[in-house]
C-alpha positions in Angstrom: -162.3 64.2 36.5 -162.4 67.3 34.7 -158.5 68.6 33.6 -158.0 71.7 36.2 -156.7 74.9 35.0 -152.9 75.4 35.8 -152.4 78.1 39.3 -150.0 79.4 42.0 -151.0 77.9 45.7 -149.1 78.9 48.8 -149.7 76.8 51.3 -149.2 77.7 55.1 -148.1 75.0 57.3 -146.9 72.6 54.1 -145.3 70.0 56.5 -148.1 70.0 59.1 -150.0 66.2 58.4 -152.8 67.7 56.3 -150.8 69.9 54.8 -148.5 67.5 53.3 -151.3 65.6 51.7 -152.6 69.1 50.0 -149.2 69.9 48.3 -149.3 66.6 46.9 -152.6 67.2 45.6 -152.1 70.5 44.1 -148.4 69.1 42.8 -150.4 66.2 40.9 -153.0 68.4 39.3 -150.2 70.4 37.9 -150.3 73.7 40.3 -147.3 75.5 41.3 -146.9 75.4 44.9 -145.2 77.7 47.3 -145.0 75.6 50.6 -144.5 77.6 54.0 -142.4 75.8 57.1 -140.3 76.5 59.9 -137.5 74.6 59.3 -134.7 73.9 56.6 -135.2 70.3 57.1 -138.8 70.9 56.1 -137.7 72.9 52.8 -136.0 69.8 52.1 -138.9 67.6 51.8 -141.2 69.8 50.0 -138.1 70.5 47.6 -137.8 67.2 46.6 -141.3 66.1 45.9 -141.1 69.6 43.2 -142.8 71.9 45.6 -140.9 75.6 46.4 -140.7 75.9 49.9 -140.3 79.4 51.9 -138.8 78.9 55.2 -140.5 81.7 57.4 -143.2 82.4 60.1 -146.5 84.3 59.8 -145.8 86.0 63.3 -142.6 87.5 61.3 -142.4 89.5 58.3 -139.8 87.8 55.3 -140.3 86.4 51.4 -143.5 84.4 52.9 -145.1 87.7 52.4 -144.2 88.1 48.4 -144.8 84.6 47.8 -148.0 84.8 49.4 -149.5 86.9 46.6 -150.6 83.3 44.7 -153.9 82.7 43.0 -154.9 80.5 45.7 -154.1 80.8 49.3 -154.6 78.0 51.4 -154.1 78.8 55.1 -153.8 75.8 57.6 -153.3 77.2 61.1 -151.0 75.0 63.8 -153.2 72.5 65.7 -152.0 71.9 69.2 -154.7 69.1 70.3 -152.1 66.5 69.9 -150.3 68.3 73.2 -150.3 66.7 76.1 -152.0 68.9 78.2 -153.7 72.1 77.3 -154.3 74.8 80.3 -156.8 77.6 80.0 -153.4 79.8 80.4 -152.2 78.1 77.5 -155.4 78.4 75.4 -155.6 82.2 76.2 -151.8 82.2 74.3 -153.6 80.2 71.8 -156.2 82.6 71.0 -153.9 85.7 71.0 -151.2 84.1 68.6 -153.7 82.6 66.3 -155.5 86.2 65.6 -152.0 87.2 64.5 -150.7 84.7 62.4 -154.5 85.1 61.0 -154.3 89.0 60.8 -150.3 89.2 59.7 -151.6 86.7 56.6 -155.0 88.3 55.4 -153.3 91.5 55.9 -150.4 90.3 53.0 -152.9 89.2 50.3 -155.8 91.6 50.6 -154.9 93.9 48.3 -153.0 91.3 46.0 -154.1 89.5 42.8 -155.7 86.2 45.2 -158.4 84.8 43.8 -159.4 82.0 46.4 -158.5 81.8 50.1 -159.2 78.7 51.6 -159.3 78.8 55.4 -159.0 75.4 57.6 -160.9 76.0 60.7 -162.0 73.8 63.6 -165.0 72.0 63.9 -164.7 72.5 68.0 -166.5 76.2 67.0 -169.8 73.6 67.0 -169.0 71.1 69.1 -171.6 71.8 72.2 -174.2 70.0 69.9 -174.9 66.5 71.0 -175.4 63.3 68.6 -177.4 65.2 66.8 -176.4 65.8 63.0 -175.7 69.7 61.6 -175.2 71.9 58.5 -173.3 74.7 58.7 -176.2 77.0 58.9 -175.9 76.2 62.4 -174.8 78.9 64.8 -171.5 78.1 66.6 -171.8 76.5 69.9 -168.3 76.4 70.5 -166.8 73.6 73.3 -164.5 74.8 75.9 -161.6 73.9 73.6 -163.4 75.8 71.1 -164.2 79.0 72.5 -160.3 79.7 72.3 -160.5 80.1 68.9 -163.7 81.7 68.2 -161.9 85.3 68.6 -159.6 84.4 65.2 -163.0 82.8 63.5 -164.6 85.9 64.1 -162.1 88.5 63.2 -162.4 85.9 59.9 -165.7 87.4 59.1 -164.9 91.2 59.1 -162.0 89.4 56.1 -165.4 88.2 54.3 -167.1 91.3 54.8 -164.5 93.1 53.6 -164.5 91.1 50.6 -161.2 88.5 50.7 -162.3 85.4 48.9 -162.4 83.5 51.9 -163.6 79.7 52.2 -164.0 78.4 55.3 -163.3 74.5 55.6 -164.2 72.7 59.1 -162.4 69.2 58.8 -163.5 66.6 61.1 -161.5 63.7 62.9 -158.7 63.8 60.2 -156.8 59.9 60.1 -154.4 58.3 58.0 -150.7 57.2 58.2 -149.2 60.6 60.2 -149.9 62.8 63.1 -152.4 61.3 65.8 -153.4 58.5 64.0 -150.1 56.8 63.4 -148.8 58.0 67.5 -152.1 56.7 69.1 -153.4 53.9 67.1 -150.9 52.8 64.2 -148.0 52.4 66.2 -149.2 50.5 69.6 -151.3 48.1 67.6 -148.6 47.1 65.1 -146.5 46.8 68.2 -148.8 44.9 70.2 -149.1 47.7 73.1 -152.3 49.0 74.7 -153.9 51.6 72.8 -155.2 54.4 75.2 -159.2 54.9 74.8 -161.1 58.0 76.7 -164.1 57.0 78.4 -166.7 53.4 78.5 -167.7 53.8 74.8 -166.2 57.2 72.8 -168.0 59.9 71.5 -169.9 60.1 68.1 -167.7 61.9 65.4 -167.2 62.4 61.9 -164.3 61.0 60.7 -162.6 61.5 57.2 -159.5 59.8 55.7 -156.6 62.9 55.1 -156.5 62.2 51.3 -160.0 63.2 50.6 -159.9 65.9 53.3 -156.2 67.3 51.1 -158.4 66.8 48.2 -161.6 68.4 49.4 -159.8 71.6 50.6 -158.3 72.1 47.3 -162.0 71.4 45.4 -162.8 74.2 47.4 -160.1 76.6 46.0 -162.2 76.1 42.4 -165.6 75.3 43.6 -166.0 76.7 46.9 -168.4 79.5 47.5 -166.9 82.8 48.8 -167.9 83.2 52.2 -169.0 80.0 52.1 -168.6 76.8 55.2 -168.2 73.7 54.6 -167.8 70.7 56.8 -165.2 68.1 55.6 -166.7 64.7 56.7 -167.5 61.7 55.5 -171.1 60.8 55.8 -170.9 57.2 58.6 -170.5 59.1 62.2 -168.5 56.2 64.1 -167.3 56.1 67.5 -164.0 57.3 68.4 -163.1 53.6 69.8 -163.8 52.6 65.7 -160.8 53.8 64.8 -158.5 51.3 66.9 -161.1 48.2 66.4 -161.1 48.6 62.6 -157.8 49.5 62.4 -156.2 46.3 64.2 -159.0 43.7 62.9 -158.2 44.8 59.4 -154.6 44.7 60.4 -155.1 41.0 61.9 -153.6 42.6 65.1 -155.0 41.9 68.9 -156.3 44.9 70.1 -154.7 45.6 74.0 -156.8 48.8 75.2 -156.1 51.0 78.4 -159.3 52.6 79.2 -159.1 55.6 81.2 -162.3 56.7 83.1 -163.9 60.3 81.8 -163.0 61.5 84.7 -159.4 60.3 85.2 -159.1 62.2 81.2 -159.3 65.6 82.7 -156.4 64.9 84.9 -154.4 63.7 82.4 -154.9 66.1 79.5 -156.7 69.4 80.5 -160.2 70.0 80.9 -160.6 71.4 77.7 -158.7 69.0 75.2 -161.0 65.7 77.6 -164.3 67.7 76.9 -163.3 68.4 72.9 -162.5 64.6 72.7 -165.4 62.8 74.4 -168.0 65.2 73.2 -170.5 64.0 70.6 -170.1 66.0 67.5 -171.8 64.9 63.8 -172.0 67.3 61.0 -173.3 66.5 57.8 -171.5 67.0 54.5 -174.8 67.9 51.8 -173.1 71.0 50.9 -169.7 69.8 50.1 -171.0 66.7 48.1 -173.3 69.8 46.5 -170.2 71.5 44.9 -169.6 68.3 43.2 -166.9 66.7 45.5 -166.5 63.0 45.8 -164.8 60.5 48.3 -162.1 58.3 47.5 -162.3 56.6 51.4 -166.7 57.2 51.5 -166.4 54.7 54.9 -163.8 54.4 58.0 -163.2 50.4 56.8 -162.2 51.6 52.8 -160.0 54.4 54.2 -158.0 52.2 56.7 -157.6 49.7 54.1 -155.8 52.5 52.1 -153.6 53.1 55.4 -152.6 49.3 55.6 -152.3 49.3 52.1 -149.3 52.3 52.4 -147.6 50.6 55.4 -147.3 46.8 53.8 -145.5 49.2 50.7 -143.1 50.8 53.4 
């Protein structure tokens, strides 16, 4: 790989599960990073793997917003799918507060010395497609879980026509040893519990392992087109029962499964978060292979090797 040019990043929600996996990135190619969290606890962590953390909130004004003015801004928004349940109350609050945290952010660097901002969107903004495979030259056909943030991906564009340097990544269904994956599928297998699975068979997704999705998004701080979308996936679609089978026959582990009915999920978890998660929803990844990006984890079996790999060195 071709030696990259030393810059300042600040990275917005540094301790979230992707965004942990992009400061190492950017720390190992030699960047200066300026890592944003809520917490001192946080700061901690991002101190002592040589990152400088800034303990602050977007919704608030504080040092975030002079540290902010980096060559590359990388802005991963909170993702609240991992909740429980999700109302349409709640996704109203959603909306509001993520145009905000959006606004209070673009609003800090527009007139600053940025040269890249690279935006981490939701791939639920397309999700009423079907099976069917996309390129971002689709328009949105947002889901009901995705319709609550169509108001801050909008807003985005007046940012690009505006002319902020905005990149706009859509990550598909991130795994790896954190967040989700390690709650619902790590965990109960390696513990020999029942892993819950929504629906007879699981809907058709694109997956992608959070390494190379940490290591596409910050490609796309030196390759990226402004104004430009690109879809993080890998290109295998699997079913979202794949993760668990692979995951505990590479593991040697019996897989237990509690199989809710479809429509037993909307009771459980909120109309919106069951339709986002048994919806079919492919997208195809020409245009980020096209800016010269390449997979370490190209298939669901090579990246959960890499995640077994991790926890036998635990």
């Amino acid at each position: 790989m071709a030696a990259h040019t030393p810059a300042t990043a600040f990275v917005t929600g540094a301790d979230g599960f992707i965004g942990r996996a992009l400061v190492e990135v950017l720390l190992a190619r030699g960047h200066q990073v300026f890592g944003l969290v809520p917490s001192i606890e946080a700061a901690h962590h991002l101190r002592a793997i040589g990152a400088v953390p800034v303990v602050g909130n977007l919704l608030e004004t504080g040092r975030w917003q002079d540290e902010a003015a980096a060559d590359w801004v990388f802005h991963l928004p909170p993702h609240p799918v991992g909740a429980q349940r999700v109302t349409g109350q709640r996704a109203a609050a959603i909306a509001r507060e993520r145009v905000l945290v959006d606004g209070h952010l673009l609003d800090a660097v527009a007139d600053g010395p940025t040269r890249r901002i690279v935006y981490v969107a939701d791939t639920s903004c397309y999700e009423a497609i079907g099976p069917r495979p996309i390129t971002e030259d689709e328009p949105f056909r947002p889901s009901a879980w995705g319709r609550c943030l169509m108001p801050a991906l909008e807003r985005l564009d007046g940012y690009v026509a505006a002319g902020l340097p905005i990149v706009t990544a859509f990550p598909g269904w991130v795994y790896g040893d954190g967040s989700w994956f390690r709650q619902r599928i790590i965990e109960p297998v390696m513990a020999g519990r029942r892993v819950v699975q929504f629906g007879k068979h699981g809907a058709l997704v694109s997956p992608i392992h959070v390494h190379d999705c940490a290591g596409a998004i910050a490609h796309l701080a030196e390759r990226g087109e402004g104004g430009g979308r690109y879809f993080l996936v890998n290109s295998e679609p699997i079913r979202v029962h794949d993760f668990a089978e692979t995951f505990a026959r590479l593991a040697q582990r019996p897989l237990r499964v509690w199989r809710v009915p479809a429509a037993a999920t909307r009771l459980l978890i909120g109309r919106l978060l069951a339709d986002h998660i048994q919806r079919d929803a492919v997208f195809l990844n020409i245009r980020l292979r096209g800016t010269g990006f390449r997979f370490q984890y190209p298939t669901l079996e090579q990246g959960l090797q890499q995640v077994l790999g991790a926890l036998h060195e635990q």
